[in-house]
C-alpha positions as CSV (number, residue, x, y, z in Angstrom):
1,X,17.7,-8.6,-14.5
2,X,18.1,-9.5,-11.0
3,X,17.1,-7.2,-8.3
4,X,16.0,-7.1,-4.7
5,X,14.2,-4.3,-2.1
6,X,12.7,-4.0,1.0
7,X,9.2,-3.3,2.2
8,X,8.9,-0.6,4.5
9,X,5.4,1.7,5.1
10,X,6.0,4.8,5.2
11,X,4.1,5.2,8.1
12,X,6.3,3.2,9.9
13,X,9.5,5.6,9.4
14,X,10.9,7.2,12.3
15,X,9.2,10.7,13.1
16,X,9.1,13.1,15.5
17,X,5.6,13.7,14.6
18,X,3.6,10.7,15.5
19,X,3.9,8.6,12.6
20,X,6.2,8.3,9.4
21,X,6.0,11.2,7.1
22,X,8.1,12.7,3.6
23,X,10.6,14.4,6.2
24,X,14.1,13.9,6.3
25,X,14.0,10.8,7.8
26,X,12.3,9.6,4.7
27,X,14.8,10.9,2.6
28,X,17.9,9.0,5.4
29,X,15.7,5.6,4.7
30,X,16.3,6.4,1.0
31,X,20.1,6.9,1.4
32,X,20.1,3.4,3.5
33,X,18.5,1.7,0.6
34,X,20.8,3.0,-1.8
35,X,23.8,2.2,0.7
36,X,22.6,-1.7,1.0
37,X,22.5,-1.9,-2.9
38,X,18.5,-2.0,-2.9
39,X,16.7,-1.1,-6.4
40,X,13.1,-0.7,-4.9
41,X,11.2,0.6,-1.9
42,X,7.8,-1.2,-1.5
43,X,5.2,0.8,0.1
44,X,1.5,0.7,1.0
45,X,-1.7,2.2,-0.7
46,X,-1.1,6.0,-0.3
47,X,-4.2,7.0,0.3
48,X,-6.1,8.6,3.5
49,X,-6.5,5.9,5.9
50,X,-10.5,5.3,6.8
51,X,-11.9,2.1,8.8
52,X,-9.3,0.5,11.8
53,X,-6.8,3.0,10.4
54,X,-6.1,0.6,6.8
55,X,-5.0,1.9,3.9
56,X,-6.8,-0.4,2.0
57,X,-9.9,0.9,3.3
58,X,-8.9,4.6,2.1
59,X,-11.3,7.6,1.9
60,X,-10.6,7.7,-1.5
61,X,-8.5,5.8,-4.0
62,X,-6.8,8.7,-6.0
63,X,-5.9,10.7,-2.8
64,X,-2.7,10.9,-0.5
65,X,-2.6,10.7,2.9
66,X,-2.3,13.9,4.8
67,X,-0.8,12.3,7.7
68,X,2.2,11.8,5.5
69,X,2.8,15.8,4.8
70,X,6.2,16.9,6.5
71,X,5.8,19.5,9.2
72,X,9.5,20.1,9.2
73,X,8.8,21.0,5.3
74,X,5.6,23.2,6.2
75,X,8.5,25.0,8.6
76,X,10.7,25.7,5.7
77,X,7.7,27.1,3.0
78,X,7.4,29.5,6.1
79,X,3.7,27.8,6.7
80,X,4.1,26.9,10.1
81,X,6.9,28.1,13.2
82,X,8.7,25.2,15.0
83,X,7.3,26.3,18.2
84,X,3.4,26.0,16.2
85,X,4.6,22.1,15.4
86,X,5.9,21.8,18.6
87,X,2.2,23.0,20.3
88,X,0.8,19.5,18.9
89,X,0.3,15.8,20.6
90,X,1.3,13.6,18.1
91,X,1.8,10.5,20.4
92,X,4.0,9.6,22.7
93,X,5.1,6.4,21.7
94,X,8.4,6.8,19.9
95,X,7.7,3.1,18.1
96,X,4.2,3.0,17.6
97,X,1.7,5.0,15.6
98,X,-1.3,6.9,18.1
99,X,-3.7,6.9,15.0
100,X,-5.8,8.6,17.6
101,X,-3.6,11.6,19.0
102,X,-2.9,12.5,15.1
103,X,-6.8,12.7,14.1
104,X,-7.4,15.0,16.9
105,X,-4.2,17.2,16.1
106,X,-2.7,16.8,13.0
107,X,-5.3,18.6,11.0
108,X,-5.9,21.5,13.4
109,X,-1.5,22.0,12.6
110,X,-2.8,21.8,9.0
111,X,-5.5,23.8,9.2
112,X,-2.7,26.7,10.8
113,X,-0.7,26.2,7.3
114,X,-3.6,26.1,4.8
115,X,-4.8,29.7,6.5
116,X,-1.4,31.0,5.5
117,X,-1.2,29.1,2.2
118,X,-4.8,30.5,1.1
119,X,-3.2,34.4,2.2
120,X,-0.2,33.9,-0.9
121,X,-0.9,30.5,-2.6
122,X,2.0,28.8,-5.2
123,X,1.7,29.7,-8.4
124,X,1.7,26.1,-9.3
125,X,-1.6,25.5,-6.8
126,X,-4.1,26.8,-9.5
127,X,-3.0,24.4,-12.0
128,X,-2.9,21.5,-9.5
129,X,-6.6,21.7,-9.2
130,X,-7.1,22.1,-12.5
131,X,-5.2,18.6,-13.2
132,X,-7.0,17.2,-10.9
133,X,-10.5,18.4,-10.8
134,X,-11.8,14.9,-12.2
135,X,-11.0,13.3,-8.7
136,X,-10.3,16.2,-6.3
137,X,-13.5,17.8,-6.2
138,X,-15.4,15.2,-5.2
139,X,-13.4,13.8,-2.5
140,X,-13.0,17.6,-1.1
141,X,-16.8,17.7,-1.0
142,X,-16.9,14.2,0.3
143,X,-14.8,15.0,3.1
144,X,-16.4,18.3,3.7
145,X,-20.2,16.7,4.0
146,X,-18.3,13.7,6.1
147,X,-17.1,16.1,8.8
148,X,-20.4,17.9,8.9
149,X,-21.9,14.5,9.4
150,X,-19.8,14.0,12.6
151,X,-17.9,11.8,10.7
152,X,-20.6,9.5,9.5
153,X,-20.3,7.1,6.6
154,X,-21.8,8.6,3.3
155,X,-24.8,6.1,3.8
156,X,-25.9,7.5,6.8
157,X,-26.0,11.3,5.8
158,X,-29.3,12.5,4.2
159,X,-30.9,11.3,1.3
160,X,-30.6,14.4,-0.2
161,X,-26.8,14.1,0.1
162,X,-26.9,10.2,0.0
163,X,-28.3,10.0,-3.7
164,X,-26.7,13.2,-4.9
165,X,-29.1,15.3,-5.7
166,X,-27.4,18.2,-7.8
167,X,-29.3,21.4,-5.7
168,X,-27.8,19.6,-2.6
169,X,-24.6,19.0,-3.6
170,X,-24.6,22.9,-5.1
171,X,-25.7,23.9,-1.9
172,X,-23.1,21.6,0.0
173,X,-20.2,23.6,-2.1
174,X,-21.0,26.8,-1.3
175,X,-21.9,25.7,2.3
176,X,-18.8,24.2,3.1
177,X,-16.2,25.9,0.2
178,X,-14.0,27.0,3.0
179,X,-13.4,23.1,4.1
180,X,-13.1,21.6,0.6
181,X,-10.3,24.7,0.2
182,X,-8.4,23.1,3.0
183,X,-8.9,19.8,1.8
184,X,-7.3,20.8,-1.5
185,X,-4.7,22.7,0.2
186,X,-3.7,18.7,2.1
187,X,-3.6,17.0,-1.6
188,X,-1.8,19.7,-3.1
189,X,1.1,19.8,-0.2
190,X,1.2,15.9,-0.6
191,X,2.0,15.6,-4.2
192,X,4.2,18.6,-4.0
193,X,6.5,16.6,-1.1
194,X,5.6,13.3,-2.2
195,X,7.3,14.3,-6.0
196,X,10.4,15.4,-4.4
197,X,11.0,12.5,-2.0
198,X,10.3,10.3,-5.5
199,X,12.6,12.2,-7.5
200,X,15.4,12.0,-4.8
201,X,14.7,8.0,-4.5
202,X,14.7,7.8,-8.6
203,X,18.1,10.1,-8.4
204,X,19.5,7.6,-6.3
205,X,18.9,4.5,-8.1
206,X,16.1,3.3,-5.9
207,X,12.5,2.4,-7.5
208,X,9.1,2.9,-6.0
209,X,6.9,-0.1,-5.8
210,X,3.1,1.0,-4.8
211,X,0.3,-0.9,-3.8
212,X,-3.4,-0.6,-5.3
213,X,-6.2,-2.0,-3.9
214,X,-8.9,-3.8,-6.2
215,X,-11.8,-2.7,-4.2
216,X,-12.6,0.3,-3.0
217,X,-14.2,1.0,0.8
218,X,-18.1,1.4,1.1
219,X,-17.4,4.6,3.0
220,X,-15.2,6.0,0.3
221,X,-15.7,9.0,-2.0
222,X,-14.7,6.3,-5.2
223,X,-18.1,4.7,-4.2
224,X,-20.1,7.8,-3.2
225,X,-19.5,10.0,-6.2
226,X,-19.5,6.9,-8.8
227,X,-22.7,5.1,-7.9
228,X,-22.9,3.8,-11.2
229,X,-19.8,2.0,-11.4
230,X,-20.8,-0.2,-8.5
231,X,-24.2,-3.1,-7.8
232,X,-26.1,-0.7,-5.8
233,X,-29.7,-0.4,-5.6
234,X,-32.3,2.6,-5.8
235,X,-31.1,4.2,-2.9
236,X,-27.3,3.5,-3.4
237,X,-27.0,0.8,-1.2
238,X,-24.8,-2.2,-2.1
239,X,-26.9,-5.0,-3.2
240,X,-23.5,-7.6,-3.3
241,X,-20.4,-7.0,-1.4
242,X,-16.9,-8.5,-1.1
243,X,-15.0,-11.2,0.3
244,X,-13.6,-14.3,0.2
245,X,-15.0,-18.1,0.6
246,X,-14.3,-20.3,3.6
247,X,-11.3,-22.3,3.8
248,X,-8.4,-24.4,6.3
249,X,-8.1,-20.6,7.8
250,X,-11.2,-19.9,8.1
251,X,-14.8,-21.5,8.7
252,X,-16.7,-18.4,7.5
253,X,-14.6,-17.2,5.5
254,X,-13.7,-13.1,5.3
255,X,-16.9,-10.4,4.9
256,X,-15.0,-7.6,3.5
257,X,-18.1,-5.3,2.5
258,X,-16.6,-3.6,-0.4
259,X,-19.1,-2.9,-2.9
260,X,-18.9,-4.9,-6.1
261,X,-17.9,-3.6,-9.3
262,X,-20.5,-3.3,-12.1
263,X,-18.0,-4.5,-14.8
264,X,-20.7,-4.5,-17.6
265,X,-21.1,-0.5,-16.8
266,X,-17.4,-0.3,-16.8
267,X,-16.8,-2.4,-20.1
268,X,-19.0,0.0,-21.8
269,X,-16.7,3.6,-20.8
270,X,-13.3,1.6,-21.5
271,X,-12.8,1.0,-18.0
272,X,-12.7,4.9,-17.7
273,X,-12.4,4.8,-14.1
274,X,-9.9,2.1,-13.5
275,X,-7.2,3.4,-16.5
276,X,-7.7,7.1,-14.6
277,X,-6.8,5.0,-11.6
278,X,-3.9,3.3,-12.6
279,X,-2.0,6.4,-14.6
280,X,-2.7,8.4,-11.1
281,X,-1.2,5.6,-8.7
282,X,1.8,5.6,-11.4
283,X,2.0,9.3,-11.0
284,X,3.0,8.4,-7.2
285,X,5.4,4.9,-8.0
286,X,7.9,3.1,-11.0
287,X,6.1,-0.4,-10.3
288,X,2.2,-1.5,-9.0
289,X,1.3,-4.2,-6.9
290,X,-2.4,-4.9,-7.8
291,X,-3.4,-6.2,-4.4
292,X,-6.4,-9.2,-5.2
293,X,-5.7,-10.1,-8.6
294,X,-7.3,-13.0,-8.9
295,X,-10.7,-10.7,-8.9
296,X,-9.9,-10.1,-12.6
297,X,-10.6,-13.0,-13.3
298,X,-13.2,-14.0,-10.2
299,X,-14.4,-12.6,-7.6
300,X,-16.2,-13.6,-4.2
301,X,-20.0,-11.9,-4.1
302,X,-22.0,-11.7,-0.7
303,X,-25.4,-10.9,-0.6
304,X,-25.7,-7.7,1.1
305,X,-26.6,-8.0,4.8
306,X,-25.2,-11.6,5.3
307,X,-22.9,-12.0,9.0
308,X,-21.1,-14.5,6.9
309,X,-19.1,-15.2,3.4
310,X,-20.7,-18.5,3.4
311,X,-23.6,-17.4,1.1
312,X,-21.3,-16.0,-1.4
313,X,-20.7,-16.9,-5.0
314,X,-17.8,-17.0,-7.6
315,X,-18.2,-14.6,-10.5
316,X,-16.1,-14.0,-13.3
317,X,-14.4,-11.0,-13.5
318,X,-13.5,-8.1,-16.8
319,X,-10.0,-11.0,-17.2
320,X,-8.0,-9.7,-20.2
321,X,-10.4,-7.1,-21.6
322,X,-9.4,-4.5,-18.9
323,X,-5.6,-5.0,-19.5
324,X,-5.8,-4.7,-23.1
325,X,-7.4,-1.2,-22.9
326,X,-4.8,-0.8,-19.9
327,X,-1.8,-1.0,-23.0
328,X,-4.1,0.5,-25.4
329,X,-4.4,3.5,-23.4
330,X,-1.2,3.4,-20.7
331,X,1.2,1.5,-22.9
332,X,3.6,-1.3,-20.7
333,X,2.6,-0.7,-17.4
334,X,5.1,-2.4,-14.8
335,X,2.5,-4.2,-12.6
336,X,2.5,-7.2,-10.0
337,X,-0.2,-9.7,-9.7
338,X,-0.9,-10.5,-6.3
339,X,-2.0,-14.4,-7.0
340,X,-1.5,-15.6,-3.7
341,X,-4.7,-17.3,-1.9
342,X,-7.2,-19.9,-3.9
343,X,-5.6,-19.7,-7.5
344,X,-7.6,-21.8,-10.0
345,X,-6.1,-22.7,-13.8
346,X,-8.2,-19.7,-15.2
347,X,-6.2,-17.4,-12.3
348,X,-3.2,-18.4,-13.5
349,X,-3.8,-18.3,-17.4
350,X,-4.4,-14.6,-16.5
351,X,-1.2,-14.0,-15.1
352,X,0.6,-15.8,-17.7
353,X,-1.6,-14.2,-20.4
354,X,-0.7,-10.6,-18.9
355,X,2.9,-10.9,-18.8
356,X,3.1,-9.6,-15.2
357,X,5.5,-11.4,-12.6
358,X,3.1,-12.9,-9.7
359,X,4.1,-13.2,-6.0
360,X,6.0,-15.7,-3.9
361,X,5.9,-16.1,-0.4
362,X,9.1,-18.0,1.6
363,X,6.6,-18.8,4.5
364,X,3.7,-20.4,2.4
365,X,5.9,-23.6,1.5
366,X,6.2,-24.7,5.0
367,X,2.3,-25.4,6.0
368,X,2.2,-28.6,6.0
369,X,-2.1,-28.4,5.8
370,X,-1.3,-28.0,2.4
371,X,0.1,-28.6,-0.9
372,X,2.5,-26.0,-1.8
373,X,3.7,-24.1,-4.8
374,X,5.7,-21.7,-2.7
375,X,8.8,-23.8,-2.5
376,X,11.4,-22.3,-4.7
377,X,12.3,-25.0,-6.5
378,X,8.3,-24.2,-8.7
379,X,9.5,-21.0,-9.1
380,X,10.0,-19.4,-12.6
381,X,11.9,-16.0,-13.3
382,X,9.1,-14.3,-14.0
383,X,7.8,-14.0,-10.1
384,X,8.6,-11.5,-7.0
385,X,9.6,-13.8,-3.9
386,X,8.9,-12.5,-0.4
387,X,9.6,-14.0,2.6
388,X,6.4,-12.6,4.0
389,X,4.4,-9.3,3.4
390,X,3.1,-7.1,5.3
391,X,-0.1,-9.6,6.1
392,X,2.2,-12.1,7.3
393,X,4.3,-12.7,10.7
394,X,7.4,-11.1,10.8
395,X,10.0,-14.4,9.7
396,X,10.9,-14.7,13.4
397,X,7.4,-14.8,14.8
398,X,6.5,-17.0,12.7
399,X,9.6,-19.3,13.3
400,X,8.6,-19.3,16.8
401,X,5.2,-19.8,16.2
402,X,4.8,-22.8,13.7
403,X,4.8,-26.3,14.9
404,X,8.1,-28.5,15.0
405,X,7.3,-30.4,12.2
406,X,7.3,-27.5,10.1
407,X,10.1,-25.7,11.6
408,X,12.3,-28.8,11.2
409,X,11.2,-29.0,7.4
410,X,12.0,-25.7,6.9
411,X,15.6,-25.4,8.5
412,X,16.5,-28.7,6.3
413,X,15.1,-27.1,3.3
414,X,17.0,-24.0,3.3
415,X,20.5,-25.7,4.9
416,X,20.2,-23.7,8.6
417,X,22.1,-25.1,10.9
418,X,21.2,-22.6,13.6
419,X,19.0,-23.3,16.9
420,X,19.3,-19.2,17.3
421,X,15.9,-17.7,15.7
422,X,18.1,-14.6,14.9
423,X,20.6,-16.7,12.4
424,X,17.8,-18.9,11.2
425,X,15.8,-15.5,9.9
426,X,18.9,-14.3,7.7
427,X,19.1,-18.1,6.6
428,X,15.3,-17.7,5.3
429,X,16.3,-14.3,3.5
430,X,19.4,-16.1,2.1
431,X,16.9,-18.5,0.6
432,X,14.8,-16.0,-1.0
433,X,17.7,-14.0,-2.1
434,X,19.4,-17.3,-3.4
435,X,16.0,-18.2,-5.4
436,X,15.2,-18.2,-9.6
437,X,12.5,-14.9,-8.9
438,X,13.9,-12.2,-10.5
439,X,13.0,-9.9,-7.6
440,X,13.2,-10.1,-4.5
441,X,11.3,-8.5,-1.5
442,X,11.8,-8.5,2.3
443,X,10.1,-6.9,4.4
444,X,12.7,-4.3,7.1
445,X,11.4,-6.3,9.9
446,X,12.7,-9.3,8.9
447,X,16.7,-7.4,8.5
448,X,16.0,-6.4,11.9
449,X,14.9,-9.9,13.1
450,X,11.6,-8.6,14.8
451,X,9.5,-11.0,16.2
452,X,5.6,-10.2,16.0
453,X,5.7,-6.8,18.2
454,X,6.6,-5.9,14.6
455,X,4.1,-7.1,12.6
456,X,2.3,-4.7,10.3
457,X,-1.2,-6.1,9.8
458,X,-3.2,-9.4,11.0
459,X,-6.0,-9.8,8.8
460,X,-9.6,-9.8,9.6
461,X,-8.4,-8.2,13.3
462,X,-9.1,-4.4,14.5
463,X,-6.8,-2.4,17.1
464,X,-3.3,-3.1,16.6
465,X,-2.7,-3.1,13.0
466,X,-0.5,-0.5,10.9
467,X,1.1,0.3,14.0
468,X,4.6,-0.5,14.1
469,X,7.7,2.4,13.6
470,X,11.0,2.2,13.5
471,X,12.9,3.9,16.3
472,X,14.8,7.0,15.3
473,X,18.9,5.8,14.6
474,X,17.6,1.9,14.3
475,X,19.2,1.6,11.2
476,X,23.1,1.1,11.0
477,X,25.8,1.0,8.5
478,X,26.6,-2.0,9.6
479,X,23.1,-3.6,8.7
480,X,23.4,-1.6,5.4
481,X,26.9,-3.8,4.3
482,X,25.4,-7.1,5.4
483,X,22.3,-6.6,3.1
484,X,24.5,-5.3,1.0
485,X,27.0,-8.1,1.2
486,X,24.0,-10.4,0.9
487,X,22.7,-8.6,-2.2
488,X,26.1,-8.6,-4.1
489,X,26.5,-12.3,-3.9
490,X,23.3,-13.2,-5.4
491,X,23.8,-11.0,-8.1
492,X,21.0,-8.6,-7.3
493,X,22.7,-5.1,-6.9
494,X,21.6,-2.2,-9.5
495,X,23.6,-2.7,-12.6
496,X,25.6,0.5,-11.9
497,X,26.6,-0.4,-8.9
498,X,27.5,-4.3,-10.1
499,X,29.8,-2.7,-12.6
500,X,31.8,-0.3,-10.4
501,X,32.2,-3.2,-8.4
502,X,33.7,-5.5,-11.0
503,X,35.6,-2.4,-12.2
504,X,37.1,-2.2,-8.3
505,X,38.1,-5.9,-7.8
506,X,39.5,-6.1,-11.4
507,X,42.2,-3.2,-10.6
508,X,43.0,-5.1,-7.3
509,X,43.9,-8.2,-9.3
């Protein structure tokens, strides 16, 4: 069935409180969705941003973000008063996310709650940790040594801690117990407000795409507190680490650092750790992007200590073995590969051999440095189309942006007959809406024809990524019709909603 959604962090909802969050305004976005006749809300990784503020470089890979916990919803659980909230710097940009006033406010406003929580917890609380005791207590005891370690990456505390000795990490518990209770207290209040904002987008016909990163972050609790799972030496230090080859966008390629999976350690347990993974990022969303796909079947290895990918290697990856015990254990999982970048045949037997619909994107089949499979005329059903993601220009940037050549290829291609770079952006989103993919994805800036103010990340660049916010009353009823109109006409409205429509214009006739 055809269907169509936007892309929208939630960190990038309106907020009074610095950045965007489950409040109401979360809920009004869901409303809009519904409104424009959207079936899914993409997202980002959930999980507590680390590293230049990504959330693909989380703390941990089975935690939420506590930015994202509602103060307005603290107010009403009688955790906090509105003049306490009020007390706080958040920011005082309106549009922009001050990742720097909310780590030097936003927990001591938590802190406040979890004092009053701890006085008369939920009954529910108990059972929470219970539930999830096979991932929670080690990233509560991860973030408690962290923030005795001024912050310091786990590789830097001592060795003691570093290695896990077991009478260390005893000690650490009762040491710091009343630190990993208040980082309990953050998960708890995320998943309880995070499961009614789901429930309310579900209620309302709109799906939750989420995002999971392959790798996790060196400076992770994933990697701390599963040393086995990863190439590390002695000392649990990476020996290999992540990244990608160089190519026409890059001379030395991309040194990620993530550690590199030990796939013959994880073969042997089932691929415990990733099918734990995947059912907890599906407790949070109805559909996963697996960010990096292509690592299933190959992945990039750096020596450890190289400046450069240059030195790296391809080596093949767990490929259909992991998915298998994925349905063994899961049953149908509603995943999409992300098989954009260098895809080889082996890449794309994977994808075909999984089932799952890869990714499209609009703004790939115009580089004229290369050949293309992005125009839509290679596309199957079985694919998501986007006209960018959140690693890409905003459309209009990057119809400002490309050369002339390419510009003019794509107008002719898609049938714009607009100079305006406003028209010309809904063109492009005509053409992905217009296309074979069954889904279809674009990303709220690209509705709202930002140019690259907008933009949500720029790859391999620090300082002014995952910054971007709506401002508060941005989105209109009449942008909700047009995407609406848009989404009627290509036969992508929820099937509900397509047949009280036919229903309507048949008792007109």
């Amino acid at each position: 069935m055809r269907k169509s959604g936007i892309l929208c962090p939630i960190s990038s909802l309106p907020s009074k409180y610095g950045i965007g969050s489950f409040s109401q305004e979360a809920y009004d976005f869901v409303d809009f969705l519904a409104e424009s006749g959207q079936s899914y809300w993409q997202v980002l990784p959930f999980g507590p941003t680390g590293y230049g503020d990504s959330p693909y470089q989380s703390f941990s890979t089975f935690a939420g973000n506590p930015y994202f916990i509602s103060p307005d919803l603290l107010v009403v659980d009688g955790l906090l008063s509105v003049h306490e909230v009020r007390e706080y710097d958040f920011g005082s940009y309106v549009d922009t996310v001050d990742y720097g006033a909310l780590y030097n406010n936003r927990f001591k406003m938590l802190q406040k709650a979890c004092d009053r929580f701890l006085g008369n917890p939920d009954p529910e609380y108990a059972e929470f940790k219970k539930e999830n005791a096979y991932w929670l207590e080690d990233y509560c005891l991860y973030m408690a040594i962290k923030l005795a370690n001024e912050g310091k990456a786990w590789s830097e505390w001592p060795d003691d801690l570093r290695t896990r000795d077991p009478k260390a990490l005893e000690e650490a518990r009762l040491l710091h117990k009343d630190v990993i209770e208040f980082f309990s207290f953050q998960q708890y209040e995320f998943q309880k407000q995070w499961r009614k904002l789901h429930a309310y987008a579900n209620k309302n016909g709109v799906e939750i795409i989420g995002d999971i990163p392959f790798y996790t972050a060196v400076d992770s609790a994933d990697s701390w507190a599963n040393p086995k799972m990863f190439l590390l030496d002695e000392e649990n230090m990476p020996t290999k680490v992540a990244g990608c080859p160089p190519d026409a966008f890059s001379a030395d390629g991309q040194l990620w650092g993530n550690p590199i999976y030990d796939w013959k350690y994880l073969k042997k347990t089932k691929y415990e750790w990733w099918i734990q993974r995947i059912r907890r990022s599906l407790e949070f969303c109805d559909v996963l992007r697996v960010d990096h796909f292509r690592a299933f079947d190959e992945f990039y290895e750096i020596p450890y200590g190289e400046k450069t990918a240059k030195n790296g290697k391809w080596v093949k990856g767990p490929g259909m073995g992991l998915f298998r015990e994925v349905k063994k254990q899961l049953g149908d999982v509603s995943i999409i590969a992300e098989d954009l970048g260098y895809i080889t045949p082996t890449v794309r037997k994977l994808v075909k051999d999984t089932g799952f619909p890869g990714m499209k994107v609009l703004q790939f089949a115009f580089d004229s440095r290369e050949e293309s499979d992005y125009l839509p005329y290679n596309y199957d059903h079985n694919c998501v189309v986007y006209t960018g993601t959140h690693d890409n220009e905003t459309t209009r940037g990057w119809i400002e942006n490309i050369n002339d050549h390419d510009r003019d290829f794509a107008r002719r291609y898609i049938n714009s007959v607009y100079t305006d770079y406003g028209a010309f952006t809904w063109d492009f989103i005509r053409a992905a809406q217009a296309c074979v993919a069954d889904t279809c994805i674009v990303p709220l800036t690209d509705y709202l024809v930002k140019g690259n103010e907008a933009r949500i990340n720029h790859p391999s660049t620090l300082g002014k990524n995952w910054q971007w916010r709506l401002r508060p009353n941005e989105l209109s009823h009449e942008l909700a019709k047009s995407i609406y109109d848009m989404t009627k006409l290509y036969g992508r409205l929820p099937k509900k909603k397509a047949e009280k429509e036919a229903e309507e214009e048949a008792a007109e006739e």
